[in-house]
C-alpha positions as CSV (number, residue, x, y, z in Angstrom):
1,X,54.4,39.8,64.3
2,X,57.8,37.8,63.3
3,X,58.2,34.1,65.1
4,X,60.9,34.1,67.6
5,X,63.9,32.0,66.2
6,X,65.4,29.8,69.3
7,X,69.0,30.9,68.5
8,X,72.2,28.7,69.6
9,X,75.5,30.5,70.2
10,X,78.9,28.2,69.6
11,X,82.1,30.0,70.6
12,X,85.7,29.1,69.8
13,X,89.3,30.6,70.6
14,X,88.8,33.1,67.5
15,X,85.2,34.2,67.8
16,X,82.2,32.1,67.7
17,X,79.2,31.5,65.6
18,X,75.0,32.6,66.4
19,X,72.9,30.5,64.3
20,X,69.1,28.7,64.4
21,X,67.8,26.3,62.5
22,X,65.4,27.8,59.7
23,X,63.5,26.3,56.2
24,X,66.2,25.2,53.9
25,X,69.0,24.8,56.8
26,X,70.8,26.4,59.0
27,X,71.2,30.6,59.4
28,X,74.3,32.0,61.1
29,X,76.2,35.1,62.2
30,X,80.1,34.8,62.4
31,X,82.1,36.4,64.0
32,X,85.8,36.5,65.8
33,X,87.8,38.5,68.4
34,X,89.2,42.4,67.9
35,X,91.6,44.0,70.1
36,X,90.2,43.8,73.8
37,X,86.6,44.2,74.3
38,X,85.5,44.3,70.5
39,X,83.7,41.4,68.4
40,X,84.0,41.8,64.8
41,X,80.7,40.4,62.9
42,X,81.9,39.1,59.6
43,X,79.5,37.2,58.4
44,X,75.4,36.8,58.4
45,X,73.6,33.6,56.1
46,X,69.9,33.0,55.6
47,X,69.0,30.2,53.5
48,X,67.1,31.7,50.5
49,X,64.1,29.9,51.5
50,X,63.7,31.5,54.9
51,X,65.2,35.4,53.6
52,X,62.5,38.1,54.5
53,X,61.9,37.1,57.5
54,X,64.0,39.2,59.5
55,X,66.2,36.0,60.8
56,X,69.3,37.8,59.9
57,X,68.1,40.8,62.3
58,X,67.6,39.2,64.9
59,X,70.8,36.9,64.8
60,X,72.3,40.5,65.4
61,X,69.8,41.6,68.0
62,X,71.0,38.7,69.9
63,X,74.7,39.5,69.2
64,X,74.0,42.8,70.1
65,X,72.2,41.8,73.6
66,X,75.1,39.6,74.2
67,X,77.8,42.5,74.1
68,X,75.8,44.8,75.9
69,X,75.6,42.0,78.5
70,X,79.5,41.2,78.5
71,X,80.5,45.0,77.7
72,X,81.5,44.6,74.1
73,X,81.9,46.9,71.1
74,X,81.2,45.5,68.1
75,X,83.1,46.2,64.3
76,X,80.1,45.8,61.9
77,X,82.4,44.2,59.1
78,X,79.5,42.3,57.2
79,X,77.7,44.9,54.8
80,X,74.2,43.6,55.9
81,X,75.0,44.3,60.1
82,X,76.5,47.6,59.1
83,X,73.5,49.0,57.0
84,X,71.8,47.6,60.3
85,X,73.9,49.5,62.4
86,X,73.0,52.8,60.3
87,X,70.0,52.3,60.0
88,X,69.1,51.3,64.0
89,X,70.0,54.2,66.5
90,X,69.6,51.8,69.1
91,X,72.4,50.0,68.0
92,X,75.2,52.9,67.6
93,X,76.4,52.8,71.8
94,X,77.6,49.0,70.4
95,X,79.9,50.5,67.6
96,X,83.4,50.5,68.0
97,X,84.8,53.8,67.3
């Protein structure tokens, strides 16, 4: 059973920034604004201290719950969200096409 990460979620006029404090700093998704209704994840950093943890994961499971929230599609950009994207079915209704 993986420890729950307490997540914070800053957001600025481009996109915004999930991230949680983890052994050997600080873990983060990017990402910024598409056309209308789309997030495009850029970015995921674990510290190589805290890596195999599943951190990065779920810094996208709570991106992912956030669009489904506000209706967003999301562009997997970074490699590691879209091998995460192919790889989870539960994630491909959050794909933009």
């Amino acid at each position: 059973m993986r420890n729950t990460l307490e997540i914070g979620h800053d957001v600025n006029n481009g996109g915004g920034r999930y991230w949680a404090e983890v052994p050997g700093g600080s873990a983060e998704l990017t990402y910024r604004h598409g056309k209308k209704g789309v997030i495009i994840i850029d970015h995921t950093f674990v510290p190589p201290e805290s890596r195999g943890h599943d951190i990065a994961q779920q810094l996208v499971e709570r991106a992912a719950a956030d669009a489904r929230e506000y209706g967003l599609k999301i562009i997997p950009e970074c490699p590691y969200v879209a091998a995460l994207f192919k790889r989870r079915r539960d994630l491909s209704d959050l794909e933009a096409a």
